[in-house]
DRENDO-1510 file (C-alpha; in Angstrom, 1 decimal, always signed):
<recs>
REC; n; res; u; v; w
REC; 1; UNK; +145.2; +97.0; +74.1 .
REC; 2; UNK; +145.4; +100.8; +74.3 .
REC; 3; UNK; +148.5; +102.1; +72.6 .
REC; 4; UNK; +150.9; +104.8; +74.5 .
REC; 5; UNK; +149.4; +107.9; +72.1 .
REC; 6; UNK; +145.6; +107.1; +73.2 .
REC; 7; UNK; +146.7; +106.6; +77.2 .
REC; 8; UNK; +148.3; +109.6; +76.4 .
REC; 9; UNK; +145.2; +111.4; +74.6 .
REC; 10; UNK; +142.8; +110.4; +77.9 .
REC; 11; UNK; +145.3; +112.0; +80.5 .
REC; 12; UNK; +143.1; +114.9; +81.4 .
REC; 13; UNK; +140.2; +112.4; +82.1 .
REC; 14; UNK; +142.7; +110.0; +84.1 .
REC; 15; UNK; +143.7; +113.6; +85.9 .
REC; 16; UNK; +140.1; +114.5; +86.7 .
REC; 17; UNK; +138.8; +110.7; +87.5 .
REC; 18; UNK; +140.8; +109.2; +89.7 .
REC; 19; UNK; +140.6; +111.3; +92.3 .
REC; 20; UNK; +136.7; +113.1; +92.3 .
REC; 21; UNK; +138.1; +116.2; +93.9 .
REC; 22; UNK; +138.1; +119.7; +92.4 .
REC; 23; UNK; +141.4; +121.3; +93.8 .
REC; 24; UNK; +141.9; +124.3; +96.1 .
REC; 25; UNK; +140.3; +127.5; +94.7 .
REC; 26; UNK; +138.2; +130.7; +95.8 .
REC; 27; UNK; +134.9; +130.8; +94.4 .
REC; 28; UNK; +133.9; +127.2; +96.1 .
REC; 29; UNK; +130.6; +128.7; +97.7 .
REC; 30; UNK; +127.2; +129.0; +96.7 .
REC; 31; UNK; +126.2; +125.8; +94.1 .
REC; 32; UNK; +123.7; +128.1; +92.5 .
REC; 33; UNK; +126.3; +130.8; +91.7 .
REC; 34; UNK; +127.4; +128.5; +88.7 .
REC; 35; UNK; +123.9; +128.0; +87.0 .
REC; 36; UNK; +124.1; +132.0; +87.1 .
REC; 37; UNK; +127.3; +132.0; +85.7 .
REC; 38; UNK; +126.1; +129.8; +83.0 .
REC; 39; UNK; +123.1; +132.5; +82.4 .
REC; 40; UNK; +125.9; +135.3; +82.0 .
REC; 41; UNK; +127.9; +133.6; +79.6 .
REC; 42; UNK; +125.2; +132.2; +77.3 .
REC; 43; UNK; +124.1; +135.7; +75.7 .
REC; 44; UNK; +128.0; +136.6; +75.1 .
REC; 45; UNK; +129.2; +133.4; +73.3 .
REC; 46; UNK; +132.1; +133.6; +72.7 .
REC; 47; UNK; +133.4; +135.5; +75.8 .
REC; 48; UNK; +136.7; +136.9; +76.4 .
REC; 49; UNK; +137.6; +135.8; +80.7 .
REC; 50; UNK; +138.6; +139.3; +81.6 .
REC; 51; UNK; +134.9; +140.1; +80.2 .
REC; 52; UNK; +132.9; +137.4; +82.1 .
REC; 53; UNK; +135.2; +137.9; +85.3 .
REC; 54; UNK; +133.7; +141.8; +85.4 .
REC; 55; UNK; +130.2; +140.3; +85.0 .
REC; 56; UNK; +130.5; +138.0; +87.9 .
REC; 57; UNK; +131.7; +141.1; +89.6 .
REC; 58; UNK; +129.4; +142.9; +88.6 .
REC; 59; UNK; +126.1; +140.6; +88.8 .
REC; 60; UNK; +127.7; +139.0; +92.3 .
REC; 61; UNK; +127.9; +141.6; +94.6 .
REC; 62; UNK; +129.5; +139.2; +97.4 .
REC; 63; UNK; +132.6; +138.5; +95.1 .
REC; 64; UNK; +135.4; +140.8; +96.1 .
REC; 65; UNK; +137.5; +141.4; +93.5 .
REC; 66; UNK; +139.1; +139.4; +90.0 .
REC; 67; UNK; +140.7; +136.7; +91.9 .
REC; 68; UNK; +137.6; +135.8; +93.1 .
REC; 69; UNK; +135.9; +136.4; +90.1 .
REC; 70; UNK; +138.5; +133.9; +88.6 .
REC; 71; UNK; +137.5; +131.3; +91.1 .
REC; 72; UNK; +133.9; +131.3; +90.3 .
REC; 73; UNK; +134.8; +130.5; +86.6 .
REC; 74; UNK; +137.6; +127.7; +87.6 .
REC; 75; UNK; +135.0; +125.9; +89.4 .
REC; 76; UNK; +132.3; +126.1; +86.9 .
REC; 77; UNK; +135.1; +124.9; +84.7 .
REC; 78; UNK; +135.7; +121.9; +86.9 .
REC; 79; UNK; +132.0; +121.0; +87.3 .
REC; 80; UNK; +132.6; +120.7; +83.5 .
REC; 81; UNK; +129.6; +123.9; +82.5 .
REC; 82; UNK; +132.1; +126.0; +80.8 .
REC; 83; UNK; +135.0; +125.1; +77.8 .
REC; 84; UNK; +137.4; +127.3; +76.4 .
REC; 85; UNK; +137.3; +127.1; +72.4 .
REC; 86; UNK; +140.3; +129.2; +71.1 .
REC; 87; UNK; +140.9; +132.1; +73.1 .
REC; 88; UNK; +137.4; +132.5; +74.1 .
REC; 89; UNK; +135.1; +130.6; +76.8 .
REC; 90; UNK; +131.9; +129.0; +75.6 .
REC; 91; UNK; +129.6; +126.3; +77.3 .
REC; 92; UNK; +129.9; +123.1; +77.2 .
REC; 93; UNK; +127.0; +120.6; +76.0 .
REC; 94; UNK; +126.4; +120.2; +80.0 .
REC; 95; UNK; +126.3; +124.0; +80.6 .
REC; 96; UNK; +123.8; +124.1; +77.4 .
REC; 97; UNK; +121.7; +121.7; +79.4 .
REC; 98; UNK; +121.5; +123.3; +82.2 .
REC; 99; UNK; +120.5; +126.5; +80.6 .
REC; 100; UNK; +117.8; +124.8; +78.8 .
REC; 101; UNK; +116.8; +123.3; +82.4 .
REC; 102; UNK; +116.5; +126.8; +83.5 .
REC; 103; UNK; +114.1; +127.7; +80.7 .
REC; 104; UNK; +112.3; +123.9; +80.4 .
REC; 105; UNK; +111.6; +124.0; +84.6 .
REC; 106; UNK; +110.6; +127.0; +86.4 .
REC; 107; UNK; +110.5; +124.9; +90.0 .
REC; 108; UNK; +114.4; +124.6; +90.5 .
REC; 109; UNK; +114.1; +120.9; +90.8 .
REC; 110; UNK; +115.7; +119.5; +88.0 .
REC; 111; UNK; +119.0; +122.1; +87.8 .
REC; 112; UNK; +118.8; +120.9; +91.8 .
REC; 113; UNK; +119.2; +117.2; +90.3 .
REC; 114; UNK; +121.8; +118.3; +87.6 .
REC; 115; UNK; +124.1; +120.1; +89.6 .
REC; 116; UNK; +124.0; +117.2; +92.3 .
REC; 117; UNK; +125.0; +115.2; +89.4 .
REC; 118; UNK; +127.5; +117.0; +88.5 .
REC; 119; UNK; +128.8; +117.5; +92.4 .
REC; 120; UNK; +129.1; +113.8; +92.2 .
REC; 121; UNK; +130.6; +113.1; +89.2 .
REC; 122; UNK; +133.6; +116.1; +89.4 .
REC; 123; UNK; +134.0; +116.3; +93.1 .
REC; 124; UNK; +132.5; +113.2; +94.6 .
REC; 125; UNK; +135.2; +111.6; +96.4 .
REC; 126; UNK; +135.0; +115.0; +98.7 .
REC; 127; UNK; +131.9; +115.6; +98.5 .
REC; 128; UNK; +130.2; +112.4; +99.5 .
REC; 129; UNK; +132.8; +111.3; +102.1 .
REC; 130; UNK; +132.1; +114.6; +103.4 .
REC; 131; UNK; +128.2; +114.0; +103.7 .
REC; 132; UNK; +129.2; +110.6; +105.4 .
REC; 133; UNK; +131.0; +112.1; +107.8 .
REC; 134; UNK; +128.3; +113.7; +109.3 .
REC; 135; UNK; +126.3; +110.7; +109.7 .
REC; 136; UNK; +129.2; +109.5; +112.2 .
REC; 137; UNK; +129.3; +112.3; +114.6 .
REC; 138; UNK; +131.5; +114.8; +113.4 .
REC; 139; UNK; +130.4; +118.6; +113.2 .
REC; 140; UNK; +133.4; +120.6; +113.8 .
REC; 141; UNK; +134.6; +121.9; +111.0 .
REC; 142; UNK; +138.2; +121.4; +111.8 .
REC; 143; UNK; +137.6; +117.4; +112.7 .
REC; 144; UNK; +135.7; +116.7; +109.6 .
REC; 145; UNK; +138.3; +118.3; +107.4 .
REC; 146; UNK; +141.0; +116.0; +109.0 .
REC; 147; UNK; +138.8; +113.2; +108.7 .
REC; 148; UNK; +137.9; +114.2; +104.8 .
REC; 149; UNK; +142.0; +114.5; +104.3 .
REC; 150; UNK; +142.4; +110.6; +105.5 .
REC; 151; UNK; +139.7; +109.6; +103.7 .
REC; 152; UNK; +141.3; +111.1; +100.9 .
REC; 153; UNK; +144.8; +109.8; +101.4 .
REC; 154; UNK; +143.1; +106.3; +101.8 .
REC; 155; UNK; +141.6; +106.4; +98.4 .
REC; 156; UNK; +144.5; +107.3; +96.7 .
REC; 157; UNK; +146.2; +104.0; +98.4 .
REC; 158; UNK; +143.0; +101.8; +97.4 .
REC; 159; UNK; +143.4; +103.3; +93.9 .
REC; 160; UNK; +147.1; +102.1; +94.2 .
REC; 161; UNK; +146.7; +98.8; +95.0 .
REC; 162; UNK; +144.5; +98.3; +92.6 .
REC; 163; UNK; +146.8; +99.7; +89.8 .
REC; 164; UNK; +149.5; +97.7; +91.0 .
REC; 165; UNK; +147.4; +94.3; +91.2 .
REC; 166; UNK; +145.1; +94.4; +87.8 .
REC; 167; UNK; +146.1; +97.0; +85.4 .
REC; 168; UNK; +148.1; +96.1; +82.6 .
REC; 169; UNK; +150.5; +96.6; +79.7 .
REC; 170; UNK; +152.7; +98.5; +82.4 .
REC; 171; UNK; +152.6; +101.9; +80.4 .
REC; 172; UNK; +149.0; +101.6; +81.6 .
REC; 173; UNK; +150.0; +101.0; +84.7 .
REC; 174; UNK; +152.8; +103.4; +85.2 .
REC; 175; UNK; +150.8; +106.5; +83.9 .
REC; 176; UNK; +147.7; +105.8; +86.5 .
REC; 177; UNK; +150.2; +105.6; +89.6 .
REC; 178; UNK; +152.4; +108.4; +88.1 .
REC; 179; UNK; +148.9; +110.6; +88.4 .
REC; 180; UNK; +147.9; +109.0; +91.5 .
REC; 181; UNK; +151.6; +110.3; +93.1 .
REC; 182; UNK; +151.4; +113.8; +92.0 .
REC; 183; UNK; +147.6; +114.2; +93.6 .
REC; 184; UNK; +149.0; +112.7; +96.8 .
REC; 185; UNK; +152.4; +114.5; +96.2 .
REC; 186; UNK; +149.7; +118.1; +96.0 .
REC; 187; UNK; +147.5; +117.4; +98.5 .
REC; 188; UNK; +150.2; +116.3; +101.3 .
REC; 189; UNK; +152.2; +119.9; +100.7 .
REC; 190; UNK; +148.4; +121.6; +101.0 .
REC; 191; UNK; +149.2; +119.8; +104.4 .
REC; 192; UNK; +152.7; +120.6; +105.3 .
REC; 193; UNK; +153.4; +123.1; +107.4 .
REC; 194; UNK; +156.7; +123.2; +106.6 .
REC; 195; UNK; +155.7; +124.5; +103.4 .
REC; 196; UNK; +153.3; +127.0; +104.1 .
REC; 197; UNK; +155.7; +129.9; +103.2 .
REC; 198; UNK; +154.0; +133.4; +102.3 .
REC; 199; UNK; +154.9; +134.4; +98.9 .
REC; 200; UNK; +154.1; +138.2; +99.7 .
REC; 201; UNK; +153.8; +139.4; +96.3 .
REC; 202; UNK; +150.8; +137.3; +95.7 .
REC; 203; UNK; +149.6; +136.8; +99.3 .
REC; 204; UNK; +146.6; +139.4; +100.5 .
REC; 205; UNK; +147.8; +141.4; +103.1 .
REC; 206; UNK; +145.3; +140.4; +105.8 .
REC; 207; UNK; +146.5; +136.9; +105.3 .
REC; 208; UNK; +150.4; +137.4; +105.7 .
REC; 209; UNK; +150.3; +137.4; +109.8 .
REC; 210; UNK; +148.6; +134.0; +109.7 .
REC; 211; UNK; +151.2; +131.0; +111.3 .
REC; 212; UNK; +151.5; +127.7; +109.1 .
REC; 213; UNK; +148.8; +126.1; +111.0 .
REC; 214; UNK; +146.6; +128.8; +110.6 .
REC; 215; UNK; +146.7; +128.5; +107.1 .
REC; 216; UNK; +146.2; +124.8; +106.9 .
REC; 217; UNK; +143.0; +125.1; +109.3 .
REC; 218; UNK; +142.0; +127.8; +106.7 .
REC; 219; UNK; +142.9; +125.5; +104.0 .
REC; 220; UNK; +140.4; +122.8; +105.9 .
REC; 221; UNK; +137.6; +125.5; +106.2 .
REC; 222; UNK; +137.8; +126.3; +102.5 .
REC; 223; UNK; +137.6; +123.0; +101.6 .
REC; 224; UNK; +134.7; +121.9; +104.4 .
REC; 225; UNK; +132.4; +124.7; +104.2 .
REC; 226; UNK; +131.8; +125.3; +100.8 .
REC; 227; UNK; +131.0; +121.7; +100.2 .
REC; 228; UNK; +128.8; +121.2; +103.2 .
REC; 229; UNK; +126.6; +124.4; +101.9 .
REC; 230; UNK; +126.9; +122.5; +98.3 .
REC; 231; UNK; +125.1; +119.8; +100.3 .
REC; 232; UNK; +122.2; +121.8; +102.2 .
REC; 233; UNK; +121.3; +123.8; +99.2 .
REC; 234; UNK; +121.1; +120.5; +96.9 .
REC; 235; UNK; +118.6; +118.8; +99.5 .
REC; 236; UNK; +121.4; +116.3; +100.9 .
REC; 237; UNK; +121.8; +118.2; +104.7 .
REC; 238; UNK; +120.0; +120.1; +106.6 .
REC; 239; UNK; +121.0; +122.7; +109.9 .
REC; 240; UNK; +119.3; +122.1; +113.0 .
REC; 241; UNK; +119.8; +123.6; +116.7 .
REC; 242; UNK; +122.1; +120.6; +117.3 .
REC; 243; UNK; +124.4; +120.8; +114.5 .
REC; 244; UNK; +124.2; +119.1; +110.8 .
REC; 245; UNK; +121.7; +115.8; +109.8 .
REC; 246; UNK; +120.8; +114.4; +106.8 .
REC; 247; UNK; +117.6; +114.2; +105.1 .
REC; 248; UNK; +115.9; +111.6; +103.5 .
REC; 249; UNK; +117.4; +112.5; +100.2 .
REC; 250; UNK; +121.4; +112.4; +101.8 .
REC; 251; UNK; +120.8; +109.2; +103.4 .
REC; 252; UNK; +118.7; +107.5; +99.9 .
REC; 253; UNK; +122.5; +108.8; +98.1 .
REC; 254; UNK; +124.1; +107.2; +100.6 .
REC; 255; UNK; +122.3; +103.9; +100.6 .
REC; 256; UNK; +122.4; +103.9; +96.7 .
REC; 257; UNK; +126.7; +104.7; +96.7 .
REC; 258; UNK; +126.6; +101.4; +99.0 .
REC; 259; UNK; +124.2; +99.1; +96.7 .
REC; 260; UNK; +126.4; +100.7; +93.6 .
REC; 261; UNK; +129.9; +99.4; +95.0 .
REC; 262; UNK; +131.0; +103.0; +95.8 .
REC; 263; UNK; +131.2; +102.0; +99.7 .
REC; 264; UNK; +134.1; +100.4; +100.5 .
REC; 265; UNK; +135.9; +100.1; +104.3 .
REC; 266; UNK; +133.9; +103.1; +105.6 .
REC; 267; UNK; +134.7; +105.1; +102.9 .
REC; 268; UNK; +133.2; +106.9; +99.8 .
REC; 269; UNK; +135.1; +105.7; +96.6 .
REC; 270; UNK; +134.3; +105.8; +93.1 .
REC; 271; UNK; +135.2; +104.6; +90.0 .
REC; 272; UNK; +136.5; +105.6; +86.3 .
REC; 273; UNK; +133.8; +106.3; +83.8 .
REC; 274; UNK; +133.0; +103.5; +82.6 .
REC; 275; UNK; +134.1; +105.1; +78.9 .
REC; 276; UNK; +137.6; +105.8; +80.2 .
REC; 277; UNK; +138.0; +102.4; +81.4 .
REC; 278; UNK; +136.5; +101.2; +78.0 .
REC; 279; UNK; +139.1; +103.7; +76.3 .
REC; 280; UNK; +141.9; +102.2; +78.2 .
REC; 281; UNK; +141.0; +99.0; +78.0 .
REC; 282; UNK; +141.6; +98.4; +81.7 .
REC; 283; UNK; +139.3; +96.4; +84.2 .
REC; 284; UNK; +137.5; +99.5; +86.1 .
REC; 285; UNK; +137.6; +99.8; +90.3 .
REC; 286; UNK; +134.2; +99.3; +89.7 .
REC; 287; UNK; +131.4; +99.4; +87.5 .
REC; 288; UNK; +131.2; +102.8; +86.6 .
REC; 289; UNK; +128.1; +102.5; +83.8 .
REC; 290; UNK; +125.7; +105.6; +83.9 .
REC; 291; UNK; +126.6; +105.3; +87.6 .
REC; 292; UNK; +126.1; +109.1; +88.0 .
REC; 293; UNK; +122.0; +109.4; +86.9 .
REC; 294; UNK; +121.5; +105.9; +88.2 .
REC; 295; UNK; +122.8; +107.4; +91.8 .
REC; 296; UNK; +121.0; +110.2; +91.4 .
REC; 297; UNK; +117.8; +108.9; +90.5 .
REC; 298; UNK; +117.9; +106.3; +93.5 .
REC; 299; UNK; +118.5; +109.1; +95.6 .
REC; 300; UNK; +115.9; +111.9; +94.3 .
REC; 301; UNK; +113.3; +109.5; +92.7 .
REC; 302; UNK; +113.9; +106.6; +95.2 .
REC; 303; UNK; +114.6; +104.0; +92.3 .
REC; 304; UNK; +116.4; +103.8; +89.5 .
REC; 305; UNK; +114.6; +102.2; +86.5 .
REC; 306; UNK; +115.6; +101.9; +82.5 .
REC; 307; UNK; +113.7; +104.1; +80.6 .
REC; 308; UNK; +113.9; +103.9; +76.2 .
REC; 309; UNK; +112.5; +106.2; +74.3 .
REC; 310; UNK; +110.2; +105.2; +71.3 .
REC; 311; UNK; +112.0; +106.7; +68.3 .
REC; 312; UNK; +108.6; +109.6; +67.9 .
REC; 313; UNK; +108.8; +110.3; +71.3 .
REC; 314; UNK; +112.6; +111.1; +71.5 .
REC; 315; UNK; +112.4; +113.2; +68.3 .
REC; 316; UNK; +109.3; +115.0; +70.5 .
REC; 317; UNK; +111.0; +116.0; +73.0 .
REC; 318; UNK; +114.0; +116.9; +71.5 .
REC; 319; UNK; +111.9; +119.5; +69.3 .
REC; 320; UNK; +110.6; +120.5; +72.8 .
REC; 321; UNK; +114.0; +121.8; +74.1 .
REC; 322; UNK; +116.2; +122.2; +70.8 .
REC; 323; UNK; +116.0; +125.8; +70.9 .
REC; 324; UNK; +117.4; +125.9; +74.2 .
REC; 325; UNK; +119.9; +123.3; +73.6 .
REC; 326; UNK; +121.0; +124.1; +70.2 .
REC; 327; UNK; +124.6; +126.0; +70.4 .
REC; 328; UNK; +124.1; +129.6; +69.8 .
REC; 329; UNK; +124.3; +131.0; +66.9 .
REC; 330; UNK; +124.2; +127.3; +65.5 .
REC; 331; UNK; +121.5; +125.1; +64.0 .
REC; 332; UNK; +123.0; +122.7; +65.9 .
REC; 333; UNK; +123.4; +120.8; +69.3 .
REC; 334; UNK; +125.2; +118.2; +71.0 .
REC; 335; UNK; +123.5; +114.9; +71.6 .
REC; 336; UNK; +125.2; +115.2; +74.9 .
REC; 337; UNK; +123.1; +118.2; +75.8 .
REC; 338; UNK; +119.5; +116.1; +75.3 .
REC; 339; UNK; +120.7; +113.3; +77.3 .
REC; 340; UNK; +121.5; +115.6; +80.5 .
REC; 341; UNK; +118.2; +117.8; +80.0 .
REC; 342; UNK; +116.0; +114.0; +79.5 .
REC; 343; UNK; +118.3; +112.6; +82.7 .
REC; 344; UNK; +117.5; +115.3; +85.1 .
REC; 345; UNK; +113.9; +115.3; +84.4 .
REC; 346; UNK; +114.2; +111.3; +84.4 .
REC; 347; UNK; +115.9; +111.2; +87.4 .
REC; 348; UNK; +113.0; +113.4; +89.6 .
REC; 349; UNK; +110.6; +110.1; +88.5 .
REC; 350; UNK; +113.4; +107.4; +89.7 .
REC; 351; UNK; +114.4; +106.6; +86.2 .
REC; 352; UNK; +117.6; +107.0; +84.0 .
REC; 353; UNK; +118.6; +106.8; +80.6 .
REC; 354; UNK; +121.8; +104.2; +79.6 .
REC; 355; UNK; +124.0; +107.2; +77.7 .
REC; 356; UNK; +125.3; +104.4; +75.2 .
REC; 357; UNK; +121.7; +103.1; +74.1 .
REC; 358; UNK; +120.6; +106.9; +74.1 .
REC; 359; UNK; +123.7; +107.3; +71.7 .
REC; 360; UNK; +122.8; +104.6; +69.3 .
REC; 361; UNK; +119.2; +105.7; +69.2 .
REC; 362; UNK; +119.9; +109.1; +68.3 .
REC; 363; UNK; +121.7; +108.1; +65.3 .
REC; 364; UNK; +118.7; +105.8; +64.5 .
REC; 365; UNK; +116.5; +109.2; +64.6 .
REC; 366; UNK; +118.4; +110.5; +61.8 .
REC; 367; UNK; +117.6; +107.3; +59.4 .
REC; 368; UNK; +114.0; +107.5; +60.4 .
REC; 369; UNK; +113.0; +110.9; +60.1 .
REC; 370; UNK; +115.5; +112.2; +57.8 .
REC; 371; UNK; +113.4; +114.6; +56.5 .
REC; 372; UNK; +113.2; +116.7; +60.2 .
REC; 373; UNK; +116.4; +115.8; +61.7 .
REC; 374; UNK; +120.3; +115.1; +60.6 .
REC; 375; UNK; +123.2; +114.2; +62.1 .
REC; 376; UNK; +126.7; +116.4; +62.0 .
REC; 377; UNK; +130.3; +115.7; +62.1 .
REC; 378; UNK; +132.1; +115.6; +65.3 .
REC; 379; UNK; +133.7; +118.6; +66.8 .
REC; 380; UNK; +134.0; +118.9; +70.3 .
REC; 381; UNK; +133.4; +116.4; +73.2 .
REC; 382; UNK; +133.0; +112.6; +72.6 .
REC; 383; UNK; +129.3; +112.9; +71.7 .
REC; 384; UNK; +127.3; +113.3; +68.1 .
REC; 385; UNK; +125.9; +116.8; +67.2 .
REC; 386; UNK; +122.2; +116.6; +65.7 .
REC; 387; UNK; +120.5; +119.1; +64.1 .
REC; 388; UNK; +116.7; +120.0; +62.9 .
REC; 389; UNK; +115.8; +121.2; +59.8 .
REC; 390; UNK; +113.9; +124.6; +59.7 .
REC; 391; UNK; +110.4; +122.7; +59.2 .
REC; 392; UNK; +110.7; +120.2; +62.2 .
REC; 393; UNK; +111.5; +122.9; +64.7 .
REC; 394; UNK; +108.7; +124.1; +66.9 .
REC; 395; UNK; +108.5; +126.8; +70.4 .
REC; 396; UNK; +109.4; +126.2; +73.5 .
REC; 397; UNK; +107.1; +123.8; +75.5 .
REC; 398; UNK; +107.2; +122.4; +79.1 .
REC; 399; UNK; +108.8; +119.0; +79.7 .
</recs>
């Protein structure tokens, strides 16, 4: 049984988790704008905000302004790329992954894979209901955003019942519906009229003569279009003369959220990570075991097969990306970072890695070849860190 300090140490995880859905911000559009934002960063580790918000600005030449700027880095934030350590924003071991991606894999294809992960895994539950709702006849922007907002409302009551019927002690309990209220308490006063009131010291001027319903139907167009460009640039949509279809890709995700449990009622719903659940020591909505790269490889490589590394071959091609992986100015990375980089170029062949095997074997590495590679202390994340000796570390090679 969990005790009330370690429910209370997960609560940003419970936050982010039960409801897949990165909140209201500027900055939604373009999916590729974060891998760039994770090239801009990397060379300045550690980076002040104010100094990465004037390279956006400066490198972007669509973003208008800070706000904006300050946007872009919220949502790489919530697609989990960047951290802040101290006072100063680094990446995290997933942003280190997809930089090495971006150095490994001069095609695109496997950040593609990565960052259709990662829409799945931070913003799913909007995301995918919003790619289903465009297999069922909805283009217009303004239906498929009201649509999207009872789907949403409808996963939050799912999420409820199940709370209410199987999760115990009641502290348990009582902290996943207390989470569950305030995201329905947010997203209904994004909703309310009523409540649309300008605050004119922060409001842009062009936006103060709107009416409250014209800033809900903006708040549904900021919420629809980014995401449905998200989905044509990440291979899941594509725009015809007719309006919005999916391709073979969107409708593969689609089958594989169905054969995964993720389908329930006409709706897209997904479950804790299976290592929060394990943390709380709850029974999860569903089983949420490296359901993320197993999707994604059923829907990019059109299975989803085990793959294990022999213990030479892991240590290979962790010598192959190290140097891109490795936190910089460290001899150092997080095991973390491998598994992504492996899982995205896994995923492209219809295979994924199980994350908790990957974990043990790593460890293994270090009592086998202790002579090449080590293991450090934790830091950061939930991961191990690993590190090569001078000797065992070659140049970059292709994966």
């Amino acid at each position: 049984m969990a005790s009330i300090l370690e429910v209370g140490q997960q609560l940003p995880l419970i936050d982010r988790e039960l409801l897949r859905r990165i909140g209201y911000t500027n900055g939604l559009s373009d999916i590729w704008r974060f891998a760039r934002v994770v090239e801009y960063l990397y060379p300045r580790i550690p980076c002040a905000l104010p100094v990465l918000r004037e390279v956006i600005m400066h490198e972007e030449k669509a973003i208008d302004g800070a706000k904006y700027a300050q946007g872009v880095v919220d949502v790489a934030r919530a697609l989990g790329l960047l951290e802040q350590v101290g006072t100063k924003l680094s990446l995290s071991a997933r942003g280190y992954a997809l930089h090495a991606l971006e150095q490994l894999d001069l095609t695109g294809e496997s950040r593609r894979v990565f960052l259709l992960m990662s829409v799945m895994e931070f913003d799913g539950e909007c995301t995918l209901n919003l790619l289903d709702l465009y297999t069922r006849g909805h283009g217009e922007t303004a239906d498929v955003g009201n649509h999207l907002m009872t789907r949403l409302f409808w996963i939050m009551n799912a999420k409820q019942e199940w709370a209410e019927a199987r999760l115990y002690p009641r502290f348990v309990r009582d902290t996943i519906l207390g989470e569950l209220s305030k995201a329905r308490s947010k997203l209904k006063g994004a909703l309310d009229t009523s409540k649309k009131r300008l605050n004119l010291s922060r409001t842009p001027i062009k936006e103060r003569i709107l009416t409250p319903d014209q800033r809900v139907s903006r708040f549904l167009e900021h919420t629809v279009i980014p995401r449905r460009g998200w989905l044509l640039d990440l291979g899941c949509m594509e725009e015809n003369k007719t309006g919005f279809t999916l391709t073979e890709v969107g409708s593969r995700l689609l089958n594989a959220l169905r054969a995964n449990g993720c389908y329930r009622d006409g709706c897209v719903i997904l479950p804790l990570s299976q290592s929060l659940s394990d943390a709380l020591q709850i029974e999860n909505f569903s089983d949420g075991t490296d359901l993320f790269w197993r999707i994604t490889a059923m829907a990019v490589g059109t299975s989803a097969d085990i793959i294990r590394y022999a213990h030479q071959y892991l240590l290979t091609r962790i010598k192959e990306m190290y140097q891109h992986v490795k936190l910089y100015g460290f001899n150092e990375t997080e095991s973390a970072s491998v598994f992504h980089v492996l899982s995205a170029m896994e995923a492209l062949r219809g295979q994924y890695i199980p994350q908790a095997e990957f974990e043990q074997q790593i460890s293994e590495l270090a009592r086998l070849f202790s002579n090449e590679v080590f293991l450090l202390r934790q830091r950061r994340g939930q991961g191990g860190y690993i590190a090569l000796k001078r000797g065992a570390q070659e140049g970059t090679a292709s994966l």
